[in-house]
VOGU-3710 file (C-alpha; in Angstrom, 3 decimals, decimal comma):
1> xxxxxxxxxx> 0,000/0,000/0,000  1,068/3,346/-1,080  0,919/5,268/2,195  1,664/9,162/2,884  1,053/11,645/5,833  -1,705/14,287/5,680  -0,793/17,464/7,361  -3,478/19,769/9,275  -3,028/23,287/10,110  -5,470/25,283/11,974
11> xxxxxxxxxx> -7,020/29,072/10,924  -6,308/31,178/10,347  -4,494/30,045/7,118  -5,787/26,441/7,238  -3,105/24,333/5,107  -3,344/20,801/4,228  0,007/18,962/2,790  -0,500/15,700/1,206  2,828/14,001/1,066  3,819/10,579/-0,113
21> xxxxxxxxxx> 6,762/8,563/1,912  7,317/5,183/3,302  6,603/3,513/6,575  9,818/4,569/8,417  9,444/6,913/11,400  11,961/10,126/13,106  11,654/10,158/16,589  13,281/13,100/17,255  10,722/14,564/15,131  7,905/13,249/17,219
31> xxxxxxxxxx> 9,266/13,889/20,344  10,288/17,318/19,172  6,705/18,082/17,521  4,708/15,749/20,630  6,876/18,242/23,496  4,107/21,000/22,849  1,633/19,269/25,134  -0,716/21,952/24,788  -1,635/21,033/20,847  -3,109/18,152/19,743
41> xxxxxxxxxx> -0,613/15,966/17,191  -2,831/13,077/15,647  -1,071/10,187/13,730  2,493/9,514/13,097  5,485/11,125/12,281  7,108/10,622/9,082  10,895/11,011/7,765  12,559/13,978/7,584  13,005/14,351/3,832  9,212/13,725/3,322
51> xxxxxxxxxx> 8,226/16,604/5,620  11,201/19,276/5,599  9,204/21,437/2,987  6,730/21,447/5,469  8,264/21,917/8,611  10,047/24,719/7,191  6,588/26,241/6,520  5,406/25,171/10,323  8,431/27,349/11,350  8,031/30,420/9,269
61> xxxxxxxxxx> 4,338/30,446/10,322  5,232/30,030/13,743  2,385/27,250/13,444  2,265/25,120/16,212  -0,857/23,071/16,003  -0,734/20,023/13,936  -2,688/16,966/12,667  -1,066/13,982/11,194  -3,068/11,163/8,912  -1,582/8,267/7,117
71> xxxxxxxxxx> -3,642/6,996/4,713  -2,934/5,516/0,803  -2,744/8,318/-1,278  -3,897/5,873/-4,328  -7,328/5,251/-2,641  -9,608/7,807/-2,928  -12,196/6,751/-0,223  -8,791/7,228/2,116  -7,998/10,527/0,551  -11,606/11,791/0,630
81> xxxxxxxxxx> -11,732/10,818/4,619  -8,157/12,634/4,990  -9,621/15,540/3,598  -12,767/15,209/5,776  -10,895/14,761/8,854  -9,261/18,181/8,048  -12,714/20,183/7,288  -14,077/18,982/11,241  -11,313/19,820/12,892  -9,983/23,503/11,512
91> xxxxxxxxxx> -13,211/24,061/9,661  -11,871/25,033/6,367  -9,317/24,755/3,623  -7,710/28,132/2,685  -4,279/26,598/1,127  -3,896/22,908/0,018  0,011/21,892/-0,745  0,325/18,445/-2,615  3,403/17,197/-2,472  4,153/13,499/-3,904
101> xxxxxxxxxx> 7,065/12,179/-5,742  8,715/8,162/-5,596  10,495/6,989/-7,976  10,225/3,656/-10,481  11,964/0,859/-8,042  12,430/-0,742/-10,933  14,215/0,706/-14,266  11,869/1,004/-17,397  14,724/0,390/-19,278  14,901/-3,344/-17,232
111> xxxxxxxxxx> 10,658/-3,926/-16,654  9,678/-7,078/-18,248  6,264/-6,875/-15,645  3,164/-5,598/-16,352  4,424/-2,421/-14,597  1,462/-2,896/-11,566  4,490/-2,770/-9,062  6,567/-0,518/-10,786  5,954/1,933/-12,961  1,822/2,050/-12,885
121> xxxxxxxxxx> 2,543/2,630/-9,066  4,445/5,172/-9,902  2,166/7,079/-11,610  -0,738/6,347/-9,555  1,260/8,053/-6,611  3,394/10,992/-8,633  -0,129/12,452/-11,016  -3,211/9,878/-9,611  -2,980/11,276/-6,349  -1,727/14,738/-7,036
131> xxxxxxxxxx> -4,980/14,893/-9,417  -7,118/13,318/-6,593  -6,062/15,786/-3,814  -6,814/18,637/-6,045  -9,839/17,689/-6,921  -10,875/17,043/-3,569  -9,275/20,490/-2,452  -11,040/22,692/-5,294  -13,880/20,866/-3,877  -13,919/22,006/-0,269
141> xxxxxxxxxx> -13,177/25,389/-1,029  -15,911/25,595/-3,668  -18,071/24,237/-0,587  -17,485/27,024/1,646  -17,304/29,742/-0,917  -13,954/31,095/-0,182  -10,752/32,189/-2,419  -8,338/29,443/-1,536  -4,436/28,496/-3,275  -3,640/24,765/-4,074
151> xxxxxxxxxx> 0,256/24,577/-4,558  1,390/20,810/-6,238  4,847/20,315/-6,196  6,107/19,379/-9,721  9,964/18,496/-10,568  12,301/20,046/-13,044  12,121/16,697/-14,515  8,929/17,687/-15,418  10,022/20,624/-17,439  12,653/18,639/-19,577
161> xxxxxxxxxx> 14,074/14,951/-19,873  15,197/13,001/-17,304  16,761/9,885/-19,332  17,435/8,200/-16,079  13,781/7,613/-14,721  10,943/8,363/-17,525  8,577/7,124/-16,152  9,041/9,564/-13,326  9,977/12,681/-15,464  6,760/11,668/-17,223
171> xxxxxxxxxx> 4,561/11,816/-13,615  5,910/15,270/-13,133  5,474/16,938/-16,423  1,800/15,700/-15,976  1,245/17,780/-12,785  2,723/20,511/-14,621  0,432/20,536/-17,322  -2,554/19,529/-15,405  -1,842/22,677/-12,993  -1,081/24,883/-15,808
181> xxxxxxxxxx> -4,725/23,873/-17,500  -6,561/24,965/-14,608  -6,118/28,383/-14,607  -9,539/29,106/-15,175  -10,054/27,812/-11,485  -8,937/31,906/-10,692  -12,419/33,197/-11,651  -13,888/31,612/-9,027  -11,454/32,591/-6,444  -8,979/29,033/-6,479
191> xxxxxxxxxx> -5,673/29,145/-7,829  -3,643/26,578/-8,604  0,180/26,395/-8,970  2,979/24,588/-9,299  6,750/24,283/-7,978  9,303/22,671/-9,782  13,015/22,557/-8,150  15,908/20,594/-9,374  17,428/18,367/-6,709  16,524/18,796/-3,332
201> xxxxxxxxxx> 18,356/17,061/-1,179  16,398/13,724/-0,428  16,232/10,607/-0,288  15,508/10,339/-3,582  17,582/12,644/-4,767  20,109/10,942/-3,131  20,350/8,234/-5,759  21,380/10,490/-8,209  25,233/10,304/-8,945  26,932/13,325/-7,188
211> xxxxxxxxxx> 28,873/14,499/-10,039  25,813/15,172/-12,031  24,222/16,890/-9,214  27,158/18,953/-8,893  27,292/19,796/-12,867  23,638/21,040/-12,067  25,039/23,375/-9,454  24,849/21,236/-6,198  21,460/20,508/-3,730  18,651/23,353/-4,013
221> xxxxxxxxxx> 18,668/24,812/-0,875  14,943/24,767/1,017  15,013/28,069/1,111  14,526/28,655/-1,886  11,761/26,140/-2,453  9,950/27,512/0,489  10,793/31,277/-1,007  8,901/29,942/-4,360  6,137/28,455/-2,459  4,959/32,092/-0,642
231> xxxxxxxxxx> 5,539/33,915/-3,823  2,623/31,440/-5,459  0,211/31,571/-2,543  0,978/35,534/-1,943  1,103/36,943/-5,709  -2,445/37,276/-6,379  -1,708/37,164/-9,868  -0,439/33,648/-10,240  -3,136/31,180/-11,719  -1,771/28,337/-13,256
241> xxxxxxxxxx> 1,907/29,357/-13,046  4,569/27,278/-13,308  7,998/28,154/-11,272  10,919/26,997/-12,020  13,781/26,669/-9,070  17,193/26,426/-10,114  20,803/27,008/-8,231  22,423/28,116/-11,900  19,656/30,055/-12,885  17,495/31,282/-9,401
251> xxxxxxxxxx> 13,775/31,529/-9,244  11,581/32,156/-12,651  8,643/31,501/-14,326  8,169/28,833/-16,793  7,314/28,868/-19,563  9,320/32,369/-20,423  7,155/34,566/-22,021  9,001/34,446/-25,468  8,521/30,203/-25,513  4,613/31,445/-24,530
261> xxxxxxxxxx> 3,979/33,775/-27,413  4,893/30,903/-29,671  1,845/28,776/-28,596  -0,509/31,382/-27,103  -3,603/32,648/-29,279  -4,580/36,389/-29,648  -6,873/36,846/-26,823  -10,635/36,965/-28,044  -11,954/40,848/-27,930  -15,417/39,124/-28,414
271> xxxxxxxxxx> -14,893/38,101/-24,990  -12,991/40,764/-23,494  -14,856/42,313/-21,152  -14,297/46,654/-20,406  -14,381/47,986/-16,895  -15,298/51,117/-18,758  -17,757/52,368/-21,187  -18,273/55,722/-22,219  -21,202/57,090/-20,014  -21,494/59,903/-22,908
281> xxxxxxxxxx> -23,845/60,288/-26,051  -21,206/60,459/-28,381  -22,195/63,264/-31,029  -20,540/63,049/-34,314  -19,549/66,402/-35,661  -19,191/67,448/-39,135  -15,523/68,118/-39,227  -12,990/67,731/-36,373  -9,016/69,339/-36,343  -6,023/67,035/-36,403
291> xxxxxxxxxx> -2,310/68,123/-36,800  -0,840/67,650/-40,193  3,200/67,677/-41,024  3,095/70,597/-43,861  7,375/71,119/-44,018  9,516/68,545/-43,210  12,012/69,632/-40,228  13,200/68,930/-36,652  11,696/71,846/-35,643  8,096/70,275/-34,536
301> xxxxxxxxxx> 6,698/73,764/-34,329  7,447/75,152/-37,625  6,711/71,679/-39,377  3,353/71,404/-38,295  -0,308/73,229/-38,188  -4,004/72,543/-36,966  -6,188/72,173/-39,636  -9,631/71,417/-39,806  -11,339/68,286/-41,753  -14,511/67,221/-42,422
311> xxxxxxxxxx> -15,751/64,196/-41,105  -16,367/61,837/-43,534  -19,445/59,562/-43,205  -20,382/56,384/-43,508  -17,611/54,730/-41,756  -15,272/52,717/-44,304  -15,582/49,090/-44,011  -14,018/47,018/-41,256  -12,898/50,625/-40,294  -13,446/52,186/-36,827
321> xxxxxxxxxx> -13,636/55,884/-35,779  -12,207/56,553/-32,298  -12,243/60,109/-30,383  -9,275/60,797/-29,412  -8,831/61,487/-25,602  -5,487/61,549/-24,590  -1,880/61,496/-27,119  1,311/60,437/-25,554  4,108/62,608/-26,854  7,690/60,959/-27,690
331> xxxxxxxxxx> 10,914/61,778/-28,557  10,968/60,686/-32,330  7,579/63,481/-32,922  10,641/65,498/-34,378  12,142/62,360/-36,438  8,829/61,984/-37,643  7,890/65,761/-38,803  11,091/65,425/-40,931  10,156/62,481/-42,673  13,002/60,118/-41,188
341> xxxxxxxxxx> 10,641/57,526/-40,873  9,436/57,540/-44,364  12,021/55,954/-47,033  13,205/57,871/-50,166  14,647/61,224/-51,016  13,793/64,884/-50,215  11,717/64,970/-53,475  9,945/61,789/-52,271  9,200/62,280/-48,989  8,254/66,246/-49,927
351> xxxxxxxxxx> 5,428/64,534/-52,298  4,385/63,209/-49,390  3,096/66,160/-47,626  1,206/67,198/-45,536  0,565/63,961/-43,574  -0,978/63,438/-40,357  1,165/63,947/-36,786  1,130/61,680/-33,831  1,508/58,044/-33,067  -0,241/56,835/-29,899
361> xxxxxxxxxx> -3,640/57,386/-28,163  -6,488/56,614/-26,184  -10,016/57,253/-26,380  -13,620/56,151/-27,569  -14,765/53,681/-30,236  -17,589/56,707/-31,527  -18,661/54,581/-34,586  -17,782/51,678/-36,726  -18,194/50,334/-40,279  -19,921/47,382/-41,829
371> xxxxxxxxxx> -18,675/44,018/-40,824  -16,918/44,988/-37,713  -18,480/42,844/-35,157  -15,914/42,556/-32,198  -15,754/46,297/-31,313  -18,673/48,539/-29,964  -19,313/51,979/-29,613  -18,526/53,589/-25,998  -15,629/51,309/-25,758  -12,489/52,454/-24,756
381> xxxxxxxxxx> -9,312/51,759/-27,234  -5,768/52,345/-27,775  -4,115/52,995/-31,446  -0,354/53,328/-32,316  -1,097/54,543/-35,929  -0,469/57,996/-37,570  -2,603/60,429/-37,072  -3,059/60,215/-33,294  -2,970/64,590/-32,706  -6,451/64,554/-33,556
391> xxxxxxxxxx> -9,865/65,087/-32,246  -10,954/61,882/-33,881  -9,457/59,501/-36,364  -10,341/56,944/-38,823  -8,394/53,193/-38,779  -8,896/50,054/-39,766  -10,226/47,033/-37,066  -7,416/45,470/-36,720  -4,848/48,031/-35,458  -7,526/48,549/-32,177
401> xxxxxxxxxx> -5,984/47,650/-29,264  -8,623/47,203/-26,150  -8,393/48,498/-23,089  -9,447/48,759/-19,873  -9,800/52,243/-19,854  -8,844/55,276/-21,981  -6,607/57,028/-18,981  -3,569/58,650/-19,147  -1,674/55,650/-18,045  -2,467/53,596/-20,626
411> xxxxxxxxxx> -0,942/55,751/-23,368  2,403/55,974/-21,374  2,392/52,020/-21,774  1,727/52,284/-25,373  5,076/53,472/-26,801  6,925/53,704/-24,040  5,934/50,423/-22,383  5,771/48,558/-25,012  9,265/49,258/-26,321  10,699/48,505/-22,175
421> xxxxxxxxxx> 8,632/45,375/-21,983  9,366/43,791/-25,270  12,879/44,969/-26,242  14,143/43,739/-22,581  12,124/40,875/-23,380  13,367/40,318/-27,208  16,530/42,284/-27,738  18,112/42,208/-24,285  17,026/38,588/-23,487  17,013/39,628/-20,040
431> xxxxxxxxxx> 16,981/36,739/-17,135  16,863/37,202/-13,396  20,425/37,963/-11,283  21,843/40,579/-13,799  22,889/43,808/-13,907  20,609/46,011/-15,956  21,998/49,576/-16,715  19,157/51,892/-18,178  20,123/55,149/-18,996  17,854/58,773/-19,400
441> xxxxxxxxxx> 15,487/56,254/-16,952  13,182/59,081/-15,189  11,651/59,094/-18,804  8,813/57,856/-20,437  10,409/54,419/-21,244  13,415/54,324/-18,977  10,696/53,817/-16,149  9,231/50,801/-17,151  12,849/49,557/-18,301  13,933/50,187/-14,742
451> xxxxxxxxxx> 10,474/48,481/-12,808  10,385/45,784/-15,307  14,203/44,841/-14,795  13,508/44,885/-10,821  10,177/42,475/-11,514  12,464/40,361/-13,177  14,698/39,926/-10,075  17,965/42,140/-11,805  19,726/44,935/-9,918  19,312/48,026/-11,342
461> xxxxxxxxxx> 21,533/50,830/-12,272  19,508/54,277/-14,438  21,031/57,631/-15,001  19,367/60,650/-15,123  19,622/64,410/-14,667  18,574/65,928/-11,549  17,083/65,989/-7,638  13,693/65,610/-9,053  13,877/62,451/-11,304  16,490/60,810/-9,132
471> xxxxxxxxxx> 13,671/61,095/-6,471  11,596/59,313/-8,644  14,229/56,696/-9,859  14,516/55,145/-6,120  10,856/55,563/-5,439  10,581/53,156/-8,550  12,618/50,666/-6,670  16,402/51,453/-8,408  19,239/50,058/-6,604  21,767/52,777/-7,715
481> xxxxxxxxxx> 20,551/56,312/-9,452  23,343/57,843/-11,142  22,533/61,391/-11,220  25,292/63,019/-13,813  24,457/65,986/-12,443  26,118/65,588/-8,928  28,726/62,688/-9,964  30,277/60,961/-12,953  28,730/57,925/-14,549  31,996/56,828/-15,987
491> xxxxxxxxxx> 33,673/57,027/-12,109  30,217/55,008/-10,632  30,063/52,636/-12,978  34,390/52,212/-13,412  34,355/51,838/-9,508  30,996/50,501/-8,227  30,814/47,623/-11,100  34,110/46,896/-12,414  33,292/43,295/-13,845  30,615/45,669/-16,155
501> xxxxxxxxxx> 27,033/45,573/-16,544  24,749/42,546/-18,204  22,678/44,900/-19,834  22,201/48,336/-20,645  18,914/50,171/-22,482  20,462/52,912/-23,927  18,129/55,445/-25,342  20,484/58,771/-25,286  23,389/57,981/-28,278  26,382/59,952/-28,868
511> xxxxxxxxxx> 29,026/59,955/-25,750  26,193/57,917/-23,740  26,300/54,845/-25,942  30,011/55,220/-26,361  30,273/54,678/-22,580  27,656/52,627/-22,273  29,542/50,025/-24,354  32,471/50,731/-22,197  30,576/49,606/-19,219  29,303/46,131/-20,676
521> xxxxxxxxxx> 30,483/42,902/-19,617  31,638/39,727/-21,001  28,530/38,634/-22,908  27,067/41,871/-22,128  23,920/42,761/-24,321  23,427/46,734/-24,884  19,878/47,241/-26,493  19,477/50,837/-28,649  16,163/52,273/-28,406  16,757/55,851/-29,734
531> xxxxxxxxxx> 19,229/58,234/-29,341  17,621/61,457/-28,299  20,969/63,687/-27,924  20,997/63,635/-31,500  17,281/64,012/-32,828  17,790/68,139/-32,448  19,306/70,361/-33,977  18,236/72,141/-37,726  19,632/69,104/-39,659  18,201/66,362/-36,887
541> xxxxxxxxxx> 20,816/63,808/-36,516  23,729/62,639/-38,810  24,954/58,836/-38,785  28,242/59,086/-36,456  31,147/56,729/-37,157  32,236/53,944/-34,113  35,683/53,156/-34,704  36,573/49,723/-32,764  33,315/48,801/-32,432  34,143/45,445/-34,152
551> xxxxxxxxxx> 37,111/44,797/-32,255  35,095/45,608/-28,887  32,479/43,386/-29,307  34,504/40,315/-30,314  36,988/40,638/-27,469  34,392/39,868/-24,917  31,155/38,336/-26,877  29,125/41,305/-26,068  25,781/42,094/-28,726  24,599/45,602/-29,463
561> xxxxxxxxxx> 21,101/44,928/-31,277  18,842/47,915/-32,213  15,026/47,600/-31,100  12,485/49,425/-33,761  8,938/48,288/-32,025  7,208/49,052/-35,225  8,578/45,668/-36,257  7,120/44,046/-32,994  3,367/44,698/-33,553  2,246/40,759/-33,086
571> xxxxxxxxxx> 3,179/41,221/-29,569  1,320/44,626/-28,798  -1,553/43,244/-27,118  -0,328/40,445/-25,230  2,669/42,938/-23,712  -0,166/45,373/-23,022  -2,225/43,633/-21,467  0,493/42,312/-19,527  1,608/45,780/-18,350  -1,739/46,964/-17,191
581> xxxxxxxxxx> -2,386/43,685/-14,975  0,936/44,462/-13,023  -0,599/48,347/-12,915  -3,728/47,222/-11,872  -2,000/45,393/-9,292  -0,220/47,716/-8,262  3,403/46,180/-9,029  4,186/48,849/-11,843  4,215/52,716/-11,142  3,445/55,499/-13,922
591> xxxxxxxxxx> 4,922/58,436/-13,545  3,592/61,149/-15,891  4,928/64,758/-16,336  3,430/67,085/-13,599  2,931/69,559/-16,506  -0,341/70,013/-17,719  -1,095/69,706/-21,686  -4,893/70,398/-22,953  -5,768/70,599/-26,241  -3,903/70,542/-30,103
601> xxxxxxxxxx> -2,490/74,035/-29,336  -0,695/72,744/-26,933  1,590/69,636/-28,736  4,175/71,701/-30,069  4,670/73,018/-26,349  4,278/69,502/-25,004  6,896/68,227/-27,603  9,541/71,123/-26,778  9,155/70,368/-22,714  10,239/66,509/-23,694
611> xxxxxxxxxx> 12,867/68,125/-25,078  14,166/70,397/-22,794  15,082/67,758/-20,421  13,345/69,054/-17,907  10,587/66,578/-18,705  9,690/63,694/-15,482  7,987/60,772/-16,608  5,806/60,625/-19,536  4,724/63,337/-21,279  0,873/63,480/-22,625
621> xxxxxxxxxx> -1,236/65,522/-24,112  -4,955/65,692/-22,637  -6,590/66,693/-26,524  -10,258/66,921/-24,993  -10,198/68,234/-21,771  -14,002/68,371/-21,576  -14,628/65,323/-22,307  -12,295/64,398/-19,231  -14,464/66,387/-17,073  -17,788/65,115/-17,965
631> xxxx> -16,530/61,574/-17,224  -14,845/62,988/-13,684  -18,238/64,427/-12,641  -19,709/60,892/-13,652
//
């Protein structure tokens, strides 16, 4: 018989641990657990290396009160009694951790047997019973109507081969994907994860030659197992996650997204549901004003003018027309105005004129065309499309990106987000335990670089200019601001990190990158977003040479790679969406510019304060300030 211990906790965080093990007993571990005279202890104790995970959990709880019950794990009537035992006593379930793993006693490579004491056992007591228990768990909390966490312990032999024991690398990659599936347990309040270390030091474990544990980096310490474990029941956010415990690599997530945006399907908008709908009648007028491009220059100001257009009706089909709320201004506004995004020649580009200003937004679906069916009026909406400096504009279906709701917050994580979250992602292939330099970071994309780098479990190094932003660089969680203006980057980063940084997002060009590059480590990876030092100026910026930049990379393997998100737009939405969940839960900050932008007039201002340098955060432009106010009085 397949026996294992069920573990009781009372309230106020009842917690059941299912855990498989043999027959054996510790009696150290009774005495020391039976001493407390004042608690009840029911059943028997069980070996060390079946329990530690949970004993260190009894200890950081500082949980005295426990309830031992052996029972088969493979027999459900058992199982279902265990779990009834639990609900009397503590009446409830608020965290359920299953935790079984054996091994095949016999090698699949030998088995000549029908595998009924071998490697059907092994299955039955590995996935059988981990399914079982979290059946039986979903079921009690779905009894009482609470939120609860299940938490089944997995293996890293789960994740990828283990050529020495299939049949048990098969067993754990099961729970994995049977956790992972039930994600949709989080709408009704359960979620279910799962922990997958590499060797812990066990019994089982223990059968593994040592020099292949040590190639893998030696024993994972309990800490970090127990570390992983509070992170899933804590992060409210984690429904079907999958984390992945390494000593060569740390703690992570698994799949990465990259590996998860080969697999994953857009996300349905039929479905999506909005926390926000335009409370407004929406009235149509017959022209609007946008700002067209009329001269090609880096001067924004003198490149540009307000003109008014009439509004053309019906709607073109499969096309949607938004009203604009709220622009986000960037620092290529002036590479646009003189045509540097456009290819061709001066005559080209001037037969191109005048063409329409801005590329990001948020606002209103007001009206849409024949045949589009996933999108309704009153619906909030983001665009990254030209045209954006306008009261209302016209695009086509499929460039609508939904929201939650058209705030300002939502266009800083348009351009700016979405070039911190993917290129980091993409270009920087950034992991956890690095060191992530971000420079001109109290901007509009340095500050998700910086938060996003810190998520990721990096330390974090930004530069900026000034009291003001530094202030807002460490309340954004940076480990070391650099502020050029009171000290030398070159002497911080020379003296403070002399093996070099893993990765720097480098948005400033010219002597910036030139040190930045300086600065990077063996293998180092320095990402080029833009190169704002060099946008201004009457002939905008000139190609500059980088003599030795060959020679520097190949001496230490380091990468520069340039990140152009136009060329990212498949993984818009997901990265949005992505961003606004960690706002909404209050994980990412957005800083905007304290200065105040309302209406068209008032982008070629709002471009010239970005800059100035003076600029804190993201700069936006508020193009309908009434419409702002209606909704605020709402």
């Amino acid at each position: 018989m397949d026996t294992a211990n069920i573990f009781s906790l009372p309230p106020p965080s009842h917690l059941l641990q299912s855990q498989s093990c043999d027959r054996s007993s510790n009696p150290s571990l009774r005495k020391q657990w039976n001493s407390n005279q004042d608690y009840p202890l029911w059943s028997q104790a069980v070996p060390p290396e079946s329990v530690r995970l949970f004993v260190w959990l009894l200890l950081r709880r500082d949980l005295h009160l426990l309830c031992l019950i052996r029972c088969d794990v493979t027999n459900t009537c058992e199982l279902s009694a265990a779990f009834e035992k639990h609900l009397a006593t503590y009446g409830g379930l608020d965290i359920c951790i299953n935790s079984a793993g054996i091994g095949n006693p016999v090698p699949f490579y030998k088995d000549q047997t029908n595998g009924s004491g071998s490697w059907r056992r092994t299955i039955n007591v590995n996935l059988a019973a981990v399914i079982d228990c979290t059946r039986l768990a979903i079921q009690a909390m779905q009894a009482a109507k609470k939120p609860g966490v299940i938490i089944n312990m997995g293996s890293a032999s789960g994740l990828y081969p283990m050529v020495a024991d299939p049949i048990y690398s098969a067993s754990k990659g099961g729970v994995v994907l049977f956790t992972r599936s039930l994600v949709p347990y989080r709408r009704k309040g359960i979620r279910v994860n799962v922990l997958c270390p590499e060797f812990v030091e066990t019994e089982l474990a223990a059968k593994v030659d040592t020099p292949f544990i040590d190639l893998m980096g030696g024993y994972v310490p309990m800490e970090m197992v127990v570390r992983g474990t509070f992170e899933l029941i804590r992060d409210e956010s984690k429904a079907g996650a999958c984390l992945w415990i390494t000593n060569r690599r740390g703690i992570e997530y698994w799949p990465t997204p990259t590996e998860e945006a080969k697999y994953l399907l857009p996300s349905s908008k039929l479905k999506r549901r909005y926390s926000f709908m335009a409370p407004l009648d929406l009235q149509l007028p017959q022209s609007f004003e946008k700002i067209v491009v009329h001269t090609l220059s880096h001067n924004f100001r003198s490149a540009t003018s307000i003109v008014h257009t009439p509004l053309r009706l019906p709607i073109k089909l499969d096309h949607v027309l938004v009203k604009i709320v709220y622009a986000g201004v960037n620092a290529s506004d002036v590479n646009f105005s003189s045509g540097r995004y456009f290819s061709g020649n001066n005559k080209d580009l001037g037969s191109r004129l005048p063409f329409d200003a801005g590329f990001e937004a948020v606002g209103i679906i007001a009206a849409v065309g024949d045949s589009v069916k996933n999108l309704k009026v009153g619906s909030p909406a983001a665009l990254m499309t030209f045209g954006s400096y306008a009261e209302f504009t016209m695009v086509p279906s499929k460039h609508i990106l939904p929201v939650a709701r058209p705030d300002p917050e939502v266009v800083a994580m348009l351009t700016s987000g979405l070039t911190a979250s993917i290129a980091l992602e993409k270009a920087a292939r950034m992991n956890s335990g690095e060191v992530v330099l971000v420079t001109a970071a109290a901007g509009g994309t340095g500050q998700f670089a910086v938060q996003l780098a810190k998520l990721a479990g990096n330390k974090v190094v930004a530069t900026c200019g000034g009291k003001e932003k530094a202030m807002l660089l460490r309340d954004l969680g940076v480990d070391r601001v650099i502020d050029y203006k009171a000290e030398g980057i070159k002497t911080v980063l020379k003296n403070e990190f002399p093996k070099g940084v893993d990765i720097v997002y480098e948005s400033v060009g010219g002597a910036m990158f030139d040190l930045s590059l300086n600065a990077l480590a063996v293998y180092g990876r320095l990402v080029v977003i833009g190169m704002i030092s060099q946008y201004q100026g009457e002939h905008g910026w000139k190609p500059l040479n980088y003599t030795g930049l060959c020679e520097k990379l190949l001496a230490k393997s380091q990468t520069v790679a340039g990140f152009f998100l136009v060329q990212y737009g498949h993984l818009w939405q997901h990265h949005l969406d992505r961003l606004f969940h960690l706002y909404s839960l209050g994980k990412l900050k957005v800083a905007l510019d304290p200065k105040k932008f309302s209406g068209l007039h008032s982008v070629a201002d709002a471009v010239e304060h970005l800059h100035s340098g003076k600029s804190v955060g993201k700069v936006v432009v508020c193009i309908d300030p009434t419409f702002t106010q209606q909704v605020a009085k709402l």
